[in-house]
N, C-alpha and C positions, 0 to 999 in steps of 0.2 A: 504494500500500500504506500502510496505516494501522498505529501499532502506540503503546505509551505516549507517546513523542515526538512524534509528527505527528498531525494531523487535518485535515480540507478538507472545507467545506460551502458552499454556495450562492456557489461561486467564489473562496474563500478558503482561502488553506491555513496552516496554524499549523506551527513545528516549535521546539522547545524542548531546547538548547542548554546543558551546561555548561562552560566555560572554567576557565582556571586560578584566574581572579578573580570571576566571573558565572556567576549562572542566567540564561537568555536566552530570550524568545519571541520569536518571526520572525515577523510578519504578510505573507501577499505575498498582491494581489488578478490571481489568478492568470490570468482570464480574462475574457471580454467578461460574461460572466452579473455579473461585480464592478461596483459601482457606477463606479471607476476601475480600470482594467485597469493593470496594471504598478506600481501602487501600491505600498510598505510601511512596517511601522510595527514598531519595536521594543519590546519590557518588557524591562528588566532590573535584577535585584537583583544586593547581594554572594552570593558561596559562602555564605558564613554564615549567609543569611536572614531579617537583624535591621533591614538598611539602606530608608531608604527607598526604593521602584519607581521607574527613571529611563523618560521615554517616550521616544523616538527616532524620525527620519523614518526609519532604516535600523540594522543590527547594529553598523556602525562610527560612525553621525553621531554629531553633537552633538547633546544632551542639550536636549529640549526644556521640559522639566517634570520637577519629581517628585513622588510620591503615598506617602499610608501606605498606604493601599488600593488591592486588586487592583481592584476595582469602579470604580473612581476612573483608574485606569489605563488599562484597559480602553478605557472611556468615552474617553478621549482617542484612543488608538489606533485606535478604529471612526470616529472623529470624522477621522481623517488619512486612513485606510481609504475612508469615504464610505458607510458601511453601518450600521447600528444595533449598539449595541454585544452583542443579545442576535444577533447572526450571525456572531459571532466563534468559531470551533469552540477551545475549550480541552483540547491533549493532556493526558491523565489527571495525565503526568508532573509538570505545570506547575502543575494545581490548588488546588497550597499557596503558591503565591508571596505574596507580602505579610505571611507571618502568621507 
């Protein structure tokens, strides 16, 4: 089921996350069709939405990059992914991250 939070396309499912401190995107390459199966990659900003995009191997790793841009982000996290960054499904909710 898909709804503003989630999305899943060509083996990838997206779901988007807010915390006490973060907005959060959850990359997970969900199945054998994903370039790496069991793969994931995280985005997250502050609540606030001013900070700059942290990348992550996972919701709780360490912090591998940060970006002012979602696009910019993005690109890293299809790069961890193994898929092109335009295969990456963005829930509606998530949209506005970076800006």
């Amino acid at each position: 089921m898909t709804d503003d939070r989630t999305a899943e396309a060509d083996g990838i499912r997206a779901n988007y996350d807010e915390t006490e401190t973060e907005r959060v995107l959850a990359f997970e390459a969900s199945d054998e069709t994903a370039a790496r199966p069991g793969t994931t990659a995280a985005i997250a900003q502050n609540r606030e939405g001013y900070a700059m995009l942290k990348v992550r191997p996972t919701v709780d790793g360490e912090e591998l990059e940060r970006y002012y841009g979602f696009d910019m982000a993005l690109d890293h996290a299809a790069e961890l992914l193994g898929v092109a960054p335009h295969e990456l499904p963005v829930p509606t909710a998530a949209e506005d991250l970076g800006m």
